[in-house]
N, C-alpha and C positions, 0 to 999 in steps of 0.2 A: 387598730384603734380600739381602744376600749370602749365600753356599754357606756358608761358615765358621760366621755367626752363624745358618743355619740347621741347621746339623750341628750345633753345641750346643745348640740348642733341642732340638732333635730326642734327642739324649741325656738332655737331664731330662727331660722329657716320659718314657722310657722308662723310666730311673729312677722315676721318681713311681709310676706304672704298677705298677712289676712288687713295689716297696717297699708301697703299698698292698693289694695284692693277695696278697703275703705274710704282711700281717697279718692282712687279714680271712681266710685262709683256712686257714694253720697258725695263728696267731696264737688267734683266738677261735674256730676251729673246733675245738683240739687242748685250749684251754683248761679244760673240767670234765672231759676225761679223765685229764689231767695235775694236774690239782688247781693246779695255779696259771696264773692266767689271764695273768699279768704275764711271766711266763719263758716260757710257749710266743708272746705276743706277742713277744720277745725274740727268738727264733728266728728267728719269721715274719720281720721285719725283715731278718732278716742274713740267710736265704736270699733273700730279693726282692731284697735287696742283690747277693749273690753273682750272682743269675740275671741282674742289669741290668747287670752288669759283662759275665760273659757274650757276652751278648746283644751290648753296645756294642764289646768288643774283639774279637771273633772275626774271623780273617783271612779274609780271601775269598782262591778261588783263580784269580780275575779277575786279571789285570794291569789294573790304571790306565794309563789313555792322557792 
């Protein structure tokens, strides 16, 4: 497998991750405090979102050789 098709893997694979785990944990953990289970899952998503973007662009302060 090549570096390329494994650096994209590697990005959903994080994505999935962090979009999961946004749900299960704002998502239906915020949900009967919030009284709607469907909006705070809404959230969770878009922050797991936000976090795997994050996570995937963040510059290093390594130079590439």
């Amino acid at each position: 497998m090549s570096k390329n098709k494994a650096k994209k893997n590697s990005e959903r694979g994080t994505y999935a991750l962090c979009i999961t785990t946004g749900l299960i944990v704002v998502g239906l953990g915020l949900g009967p405090l919030l009284g709607s289970v469907l909006a705070s899952s809404a959230v969770g998503v878009a922050v797991g979102g936000i976090a795997a973007y994050l996570i995937n662009n963040r510059k290093s302060s390594r130079k590439k050789q």
